[in-house]
N, C-alpha and C positions, 0 to 999 in steps of 0.2 A: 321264428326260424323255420328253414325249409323239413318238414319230417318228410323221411326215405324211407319205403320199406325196403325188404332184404334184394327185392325182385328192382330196385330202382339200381344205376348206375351211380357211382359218388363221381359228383365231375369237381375240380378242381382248377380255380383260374390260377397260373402264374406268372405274378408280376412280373420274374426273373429282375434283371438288371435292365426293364423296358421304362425304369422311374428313372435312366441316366443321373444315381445317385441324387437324387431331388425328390425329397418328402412330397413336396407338396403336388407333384408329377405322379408320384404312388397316389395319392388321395383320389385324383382325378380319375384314376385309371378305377381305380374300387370305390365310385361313386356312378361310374359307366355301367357298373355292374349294379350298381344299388337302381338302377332306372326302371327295370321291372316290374309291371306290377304285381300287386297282394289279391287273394281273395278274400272279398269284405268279409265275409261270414269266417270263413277259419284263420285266415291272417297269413295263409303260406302264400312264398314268394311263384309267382307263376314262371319265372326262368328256370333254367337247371342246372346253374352251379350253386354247388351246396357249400363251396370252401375256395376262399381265399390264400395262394401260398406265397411265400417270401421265404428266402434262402441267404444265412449267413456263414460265411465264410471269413477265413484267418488265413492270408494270405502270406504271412510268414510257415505255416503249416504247406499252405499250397505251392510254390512257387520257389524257385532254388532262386539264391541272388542273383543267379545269372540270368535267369528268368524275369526277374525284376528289374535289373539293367539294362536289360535290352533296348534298342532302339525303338519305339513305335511309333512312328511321325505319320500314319496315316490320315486322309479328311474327315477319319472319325474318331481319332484318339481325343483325350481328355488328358492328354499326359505324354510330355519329352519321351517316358520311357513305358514297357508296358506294364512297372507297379504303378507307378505313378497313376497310367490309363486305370488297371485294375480298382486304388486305392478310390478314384474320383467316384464308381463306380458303387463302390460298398456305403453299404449304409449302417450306421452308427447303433451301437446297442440299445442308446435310448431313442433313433429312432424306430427302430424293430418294435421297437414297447409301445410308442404312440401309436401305430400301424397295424397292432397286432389289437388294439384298445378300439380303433377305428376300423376296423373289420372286424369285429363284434359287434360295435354299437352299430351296424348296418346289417347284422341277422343273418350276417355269415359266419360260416367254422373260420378259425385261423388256424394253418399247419404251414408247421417251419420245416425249410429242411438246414440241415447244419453238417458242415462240411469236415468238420474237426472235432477233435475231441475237446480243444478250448473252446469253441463256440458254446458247450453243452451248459456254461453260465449263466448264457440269455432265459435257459429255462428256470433258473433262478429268480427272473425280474421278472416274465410276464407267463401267463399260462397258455398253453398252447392245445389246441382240441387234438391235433393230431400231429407225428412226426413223421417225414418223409426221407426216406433214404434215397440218394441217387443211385442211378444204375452203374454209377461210377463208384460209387463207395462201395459196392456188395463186397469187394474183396478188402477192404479197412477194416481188420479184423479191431483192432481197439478201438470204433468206433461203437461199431457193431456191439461189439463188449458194454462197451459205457451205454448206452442204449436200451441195453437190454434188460437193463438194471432199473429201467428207468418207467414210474406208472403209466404213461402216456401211451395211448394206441398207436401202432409204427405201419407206414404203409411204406412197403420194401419193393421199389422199380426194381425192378427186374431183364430190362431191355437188352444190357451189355451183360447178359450173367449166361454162362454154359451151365450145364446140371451140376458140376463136381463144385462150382459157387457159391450156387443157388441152397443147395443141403448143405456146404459147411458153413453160410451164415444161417441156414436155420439149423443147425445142433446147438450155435451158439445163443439164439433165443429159446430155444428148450432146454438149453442146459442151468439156464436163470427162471423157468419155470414161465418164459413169456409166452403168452397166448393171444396177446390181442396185439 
């Protein structure tokens, strides 16, 4: 596995939804990344991403029915409507488990990010190096909550967050004695 010192960047590939719901579309994409070489003597990968990420989501949490009904007939939907589009999209808990098993056995971190507070299950079935918050979730305070609670190191985007955000989710990881 790639060791970082503190002075190294942590770079992160994500899949996002680039696997158009297709396992075996994920594997390819994090086998592009396994093509790097090693160095013979110590074994470190000579690319610089250190972690693999994949992102699950519960799109009854995310999405109002009216959201889910909607029309989406464009030349790249996957779906009449846009759950439909959304659901084609998502990929399955126990494929998260197999993906998260095979970006490990290729000697990268796996970090999830999870969108809901019912996604926080998957952390039940596979272990994950790292958790990633969207810069969209800063303000999901029960996320944030459930999380915080949680032993895994949390890397918190920050993109979409003003100051008064940014320090009330972090009272929220201080007030659970989170530090990492």
């Amino acid at each position: 596995m790639f060791k970082k010192s503190i002075n190294e960047t942590y770079i992160i590939a994500e899949i996002g939804q680039n696997h158009n719901g297709d396992i075996d579309i994920a594997k390819k994409i994090i086998d592009q990344l396994d093509r790097y070489p090693y160095d013979e003597i110590t074994g470190d990968r000579f690319n610089k991403v250190n972690a693999i990420k994949l992102t699950k989501r519960d799109l009854t949490e995310e999405l109002s029915k009216e959201g889910m009904n909607r029309p989406y007939t464009g030349s790249n939907s996957f779906g009449l409507t846009y759950g439909e589009h959304r659901e084609f999209l998502e990929l399955s808990y126990k494929e998260h488990v197999e993906l998260g098993q095979y970006i490990k056995s290729k000697g990268f971190e796996f970090v999830e990010t999870l969108c809901s507070v019912k996604c926080l299950r998957l952390l039940d079935m596979v272990k994950v190096d790292k958790i990633k918050i969207a810069s969209r979730d800063l303000t999901n305070v029960p996320l944030i909550n459930s999380l915080s609670k949680r032993p895994e190191p949390i890397i918190l985007s920050t993109g979409m967050a003003n100051e008064i955000d940014l320090q009330n989710a972090l009272n929220i990881f201080s007030s659970h004695n989170k530090t990492n």
